[in-house]
Structures are given as C-alpha cells and as structure tokens.
TORMAR-246993 format. One line per field, with one value per residue (C-alpha): z negated, x negated, y negated; residue number from 0; residue in three letters. Coordinates in nm, 3 decimals. Example, Ala and Ser with C-alpha at 12.3 -4.5 7.8 and 13.67 -1.06 7.14 Angstrom:
2
zz = -0.780; -0.714 .
xx = -1.230; -1.367 .
yy = 0.450; 0.106 .
i = 0; 1 .
aa = ALA; SER .
***
This chain:
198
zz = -11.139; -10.895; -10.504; -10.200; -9.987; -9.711; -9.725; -9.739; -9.439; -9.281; -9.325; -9.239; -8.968; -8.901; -8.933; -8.823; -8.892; -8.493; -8.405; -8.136; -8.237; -8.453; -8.458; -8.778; -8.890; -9.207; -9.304; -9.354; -9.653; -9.776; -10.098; -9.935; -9.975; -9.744; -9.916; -9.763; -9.924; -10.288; -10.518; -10.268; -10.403; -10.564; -10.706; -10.774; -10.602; -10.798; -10.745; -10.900; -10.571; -10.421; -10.215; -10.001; -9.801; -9.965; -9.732; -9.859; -9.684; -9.796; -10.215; -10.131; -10.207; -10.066; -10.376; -10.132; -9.859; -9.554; -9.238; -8.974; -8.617; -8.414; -8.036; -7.719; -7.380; -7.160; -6.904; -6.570; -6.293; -5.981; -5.678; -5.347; -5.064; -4.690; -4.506; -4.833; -4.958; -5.303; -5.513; -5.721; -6.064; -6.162; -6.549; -6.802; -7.186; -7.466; -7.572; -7.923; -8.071; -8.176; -8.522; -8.644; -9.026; -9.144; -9.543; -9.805; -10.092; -10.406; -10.729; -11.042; -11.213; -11.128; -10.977; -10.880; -10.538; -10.485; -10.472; -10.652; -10.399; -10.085; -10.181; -10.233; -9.889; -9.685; -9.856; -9.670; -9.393; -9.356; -9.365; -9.070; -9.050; -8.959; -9.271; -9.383; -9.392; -9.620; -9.564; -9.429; -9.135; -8.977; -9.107; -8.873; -8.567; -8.637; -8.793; -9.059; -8.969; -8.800; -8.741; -8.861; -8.518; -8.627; -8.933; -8.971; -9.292; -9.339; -9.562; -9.581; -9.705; -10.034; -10.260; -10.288; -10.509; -10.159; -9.859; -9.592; -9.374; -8.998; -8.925; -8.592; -8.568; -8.382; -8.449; -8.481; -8.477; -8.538; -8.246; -8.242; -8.007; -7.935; -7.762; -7.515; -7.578; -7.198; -7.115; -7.320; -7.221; -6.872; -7.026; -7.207; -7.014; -7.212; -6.919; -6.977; -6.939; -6.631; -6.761; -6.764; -6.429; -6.539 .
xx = -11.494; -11.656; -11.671; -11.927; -11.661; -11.870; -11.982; -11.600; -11.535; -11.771; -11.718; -11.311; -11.337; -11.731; -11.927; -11.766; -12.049; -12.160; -12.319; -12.564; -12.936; -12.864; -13.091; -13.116; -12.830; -13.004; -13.184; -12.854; -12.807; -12.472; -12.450; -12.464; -12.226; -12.231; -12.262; -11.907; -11.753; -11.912; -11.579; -11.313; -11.224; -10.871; -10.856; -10.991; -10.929; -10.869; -11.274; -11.352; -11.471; -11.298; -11.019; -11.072; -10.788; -10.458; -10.228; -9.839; -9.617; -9.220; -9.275; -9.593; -9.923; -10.217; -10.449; -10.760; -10.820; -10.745; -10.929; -10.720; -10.774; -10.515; -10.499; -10.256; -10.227; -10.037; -9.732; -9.798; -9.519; -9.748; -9.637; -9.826; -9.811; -9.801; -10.073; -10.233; -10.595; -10.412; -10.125; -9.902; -9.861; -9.542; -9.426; -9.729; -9.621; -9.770; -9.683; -9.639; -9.942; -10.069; -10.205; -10.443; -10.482; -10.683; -10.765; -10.750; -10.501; -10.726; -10.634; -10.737; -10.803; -11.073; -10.988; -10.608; -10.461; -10.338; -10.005; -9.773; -9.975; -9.881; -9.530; -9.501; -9.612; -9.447; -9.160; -9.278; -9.282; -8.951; -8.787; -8.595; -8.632; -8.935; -9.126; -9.217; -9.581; -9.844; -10.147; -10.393; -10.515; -10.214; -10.092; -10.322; -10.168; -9.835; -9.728; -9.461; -9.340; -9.423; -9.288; -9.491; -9.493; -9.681; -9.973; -10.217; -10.347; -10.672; -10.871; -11.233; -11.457; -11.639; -11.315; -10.921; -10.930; -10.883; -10.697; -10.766; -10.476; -10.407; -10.133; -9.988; -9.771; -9.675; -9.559; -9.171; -9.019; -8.686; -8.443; -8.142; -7.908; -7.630; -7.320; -7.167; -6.749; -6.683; -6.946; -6.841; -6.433; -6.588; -6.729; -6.386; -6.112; -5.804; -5.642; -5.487; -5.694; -5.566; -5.374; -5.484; -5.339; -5.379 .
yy = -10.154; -10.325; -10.304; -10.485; -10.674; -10.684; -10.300; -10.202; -10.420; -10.271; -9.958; -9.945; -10.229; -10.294; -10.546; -10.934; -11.131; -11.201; -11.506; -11.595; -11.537; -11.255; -10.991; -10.782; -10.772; -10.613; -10.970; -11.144; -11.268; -11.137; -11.343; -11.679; -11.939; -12.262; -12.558; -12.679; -12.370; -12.411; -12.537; -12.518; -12.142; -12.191; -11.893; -11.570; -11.175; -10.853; -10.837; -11.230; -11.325; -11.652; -11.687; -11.964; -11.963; -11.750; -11.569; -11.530; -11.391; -11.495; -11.392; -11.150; -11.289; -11.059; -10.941; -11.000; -11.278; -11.077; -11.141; -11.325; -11.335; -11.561; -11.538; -11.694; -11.725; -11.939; -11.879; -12.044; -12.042; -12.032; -12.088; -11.973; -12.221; -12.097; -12.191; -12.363; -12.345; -12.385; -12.250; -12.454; -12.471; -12.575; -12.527; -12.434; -12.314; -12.154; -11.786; -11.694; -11.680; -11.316; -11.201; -10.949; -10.943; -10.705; -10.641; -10.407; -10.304; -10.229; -10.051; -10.208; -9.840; -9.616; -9.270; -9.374; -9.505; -9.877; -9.740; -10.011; -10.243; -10.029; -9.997; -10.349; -10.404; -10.133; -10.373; -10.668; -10.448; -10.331; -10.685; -10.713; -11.087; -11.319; -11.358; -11.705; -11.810; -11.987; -12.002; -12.335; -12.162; -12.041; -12.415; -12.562; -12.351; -12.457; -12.105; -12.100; -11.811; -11.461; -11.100; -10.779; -10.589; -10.306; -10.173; -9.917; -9.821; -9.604; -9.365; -9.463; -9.266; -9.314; -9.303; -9.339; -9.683; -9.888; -9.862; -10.040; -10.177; -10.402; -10.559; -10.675; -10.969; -11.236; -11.612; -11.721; -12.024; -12.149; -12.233; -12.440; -12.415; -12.651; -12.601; -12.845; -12.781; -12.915; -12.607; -12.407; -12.422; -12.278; -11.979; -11.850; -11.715; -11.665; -11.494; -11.180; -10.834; -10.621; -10.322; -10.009; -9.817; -9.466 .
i = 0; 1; 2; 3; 4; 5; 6; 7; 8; 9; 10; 11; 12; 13; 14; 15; 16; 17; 18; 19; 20; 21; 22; 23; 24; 25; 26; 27; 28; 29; 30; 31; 32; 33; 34; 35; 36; 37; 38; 39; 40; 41; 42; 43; 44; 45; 46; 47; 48; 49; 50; 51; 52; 53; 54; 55; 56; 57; 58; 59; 60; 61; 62; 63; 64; 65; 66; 67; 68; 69; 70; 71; 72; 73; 74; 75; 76; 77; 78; 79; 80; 81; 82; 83; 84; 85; 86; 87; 88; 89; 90; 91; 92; 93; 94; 95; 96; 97; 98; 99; 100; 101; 102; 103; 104; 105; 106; 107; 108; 109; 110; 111; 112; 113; 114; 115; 116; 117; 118; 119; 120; 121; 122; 123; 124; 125; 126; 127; 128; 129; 130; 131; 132; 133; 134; 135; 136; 137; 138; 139; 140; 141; 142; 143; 144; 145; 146; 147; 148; 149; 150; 151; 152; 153; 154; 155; 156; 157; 158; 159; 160; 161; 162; 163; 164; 165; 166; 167; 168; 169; 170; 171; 172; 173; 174; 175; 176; 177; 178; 179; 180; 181; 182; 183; 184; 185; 186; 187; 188; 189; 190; 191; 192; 193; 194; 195; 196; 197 .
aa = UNK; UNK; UNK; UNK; UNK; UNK; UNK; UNK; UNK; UNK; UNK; UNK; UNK; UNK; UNK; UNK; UNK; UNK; UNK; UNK; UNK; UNK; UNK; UNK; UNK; UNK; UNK; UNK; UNK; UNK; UNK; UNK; UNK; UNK; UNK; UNK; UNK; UNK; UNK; UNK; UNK; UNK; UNK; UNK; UNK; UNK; UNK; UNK; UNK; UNK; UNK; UNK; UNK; UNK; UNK; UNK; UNK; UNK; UNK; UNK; UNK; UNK; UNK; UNK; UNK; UNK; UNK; UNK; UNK; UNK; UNK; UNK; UNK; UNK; UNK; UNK; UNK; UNK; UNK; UNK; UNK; UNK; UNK; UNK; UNK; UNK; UNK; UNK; UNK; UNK; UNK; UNK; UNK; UNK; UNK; UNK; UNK; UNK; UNK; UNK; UNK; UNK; UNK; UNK; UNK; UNK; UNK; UNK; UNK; UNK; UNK; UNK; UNK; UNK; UNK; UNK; UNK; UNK; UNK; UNK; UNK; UNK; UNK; UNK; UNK; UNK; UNK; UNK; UNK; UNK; UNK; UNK; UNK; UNK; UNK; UNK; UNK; UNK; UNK; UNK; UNK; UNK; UNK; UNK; UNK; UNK; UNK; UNK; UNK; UNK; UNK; UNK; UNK; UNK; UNK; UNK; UNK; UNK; UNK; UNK; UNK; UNK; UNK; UNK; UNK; UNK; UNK; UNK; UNK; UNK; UNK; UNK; UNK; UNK; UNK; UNK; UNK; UNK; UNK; UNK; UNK; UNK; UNK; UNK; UNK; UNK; UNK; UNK; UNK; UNK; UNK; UNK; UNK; UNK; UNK; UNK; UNK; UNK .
***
C-alpha cells in the first residue's frame, strides 16, 4: 500500500509549498530532494520515505514526520509619557512559544482505520502533565517540553486508511522556586482562628 505524501497533505491541510516566484504550482517537482537533504534521513516512515527530522513526544514516536509550525510574540510593559512624543518601554520578554503540528496517523492494512495509532495518541493526549520533547527543530528553540492544548482529527476523502490530525500546544519549561525561611516566617500565622459566634 502505498500513498502521495504531498497529495494527502494537500488534500486534508492544502498545499505548504509557498515561496516567492511561484507560479504553477503544477510544474513543481514533487520528487525533488535538495542536495543538503540527500543522506541525512535517519530513518524511514510507515511509507519508506525519510524522516529527516523525528518528533517524540515523552515514549510516543510519530509514524510520519509531522509538519511543525512554531510561533511567539513578545510582552512589552509600555508606558505612555504625558506630554511625550514617545512611550516607554520598560520590561520586554518572550511568551511561550506556540505549536501547530499537523500530520497523519496511517494504517499499515488496506481497507481498516489507523485505530491502534489513534488510541495510542488520544493517550498522549490525555496526559495531564507537560510532555517531554525530542525532536532537532524544536531543539534549536529551546523546547524540551510542551503541553497539548487542543487536536483535531479529520476524514479526508478518498479512503479510511489515514486520518489526518492538528495539534495545538504550547512550550513549558521547568521553574524552580526557592523559598527564603526569614520570608517565609512572615507569611504563616500560627495565631489562633476566631471562633465561630453563632
């Protein structure tokens, strides 16, 4: 059984291959592989097509490279200045960054639902923790771990072998906080509760 990754894609999500100068889409060679890419695969999908960059999240490896989209946005305090041409900007962070995967659970028989696959991801889903990550491009953001906000899975048309699915998430990181005991001796009162004057 064989499927066309990039008609799949296409069909459940449409077509991601934008770039400026395109303009028939219908000459692109979808068989190309850059030269950069050639021997970097480390190992091989459900479909013997490379995956170039493996996502796992905690003990679930994805069947399929998913597509990954990563976005942020900074928090600015601004401050507006009376009689100022200006504002002030006084503290500047980065929000958690925001994911998008995007991919597709596949059943390795013919006529029969990726069910086992689906269950072992509605799994993944349920965990009510921040899910370790590994995977070289979220690596490169800093992302070791994330939280599954929401997914959508889909019926495409043209059979019931695949199932497309999107997932929402955003990035986690650990935080350790440390408690001063002088501080913390102002914040419990061992006084006595009032009693109750009914």
């Amino acid at each position: 059984m064989t499927y066309d990754l990039n008609q799949l894609y296409q069909r459940a999500f449409g077509r991601f291959i934008v770039y400026p100068g395109l303009t028939k889409p219908s000459k692109l060679l979808e068989s190309y592989t850059p030269l950069a890419l050639l021997g970097k695969g480390k190992k091989q999908s459900l479909l013997s097509t490379p995956i170039m960059m493996p996502l796992k999240l905690d003990d679930y490896a994805f069947p399929l490279e998913p597509l990954i989209e990563v976005s942020t946005s900074k928090s600015i305090v601004i401050n507006q200045m009376v009689n100022a041409e200006t504002n002030v900007l006084e503290d500047m962070g980065l929000d958690n960054f925001k994911l998008t995967i995007r991919g597709f659970l596949v059943s390795e028989q013919a006529g029969s639902a990726p069910l086992d696959e689906l269950r072992r991801l509605m799994k993944l889903i349920r965990k009510r923790s921040s899910l370790k990550v590994n995977n070289e491009l979220l690596g490169a953001f800093g992302i070791r771990e994330l939280a599954i906000l929401s997914a959508r899975f889909g019926d495409p048309e043209g059979g019931i072998e695949f199932k497309p699915y999107t997932l929402e998430c955003i990035s986690d990181e650990a935080v350790e906080l440390r408690l001063n005991q002088d501080k913390a001796d102002a914040f419990t009162d061992t006084s006595p509760l009032p009693e109750d004057s009914r």
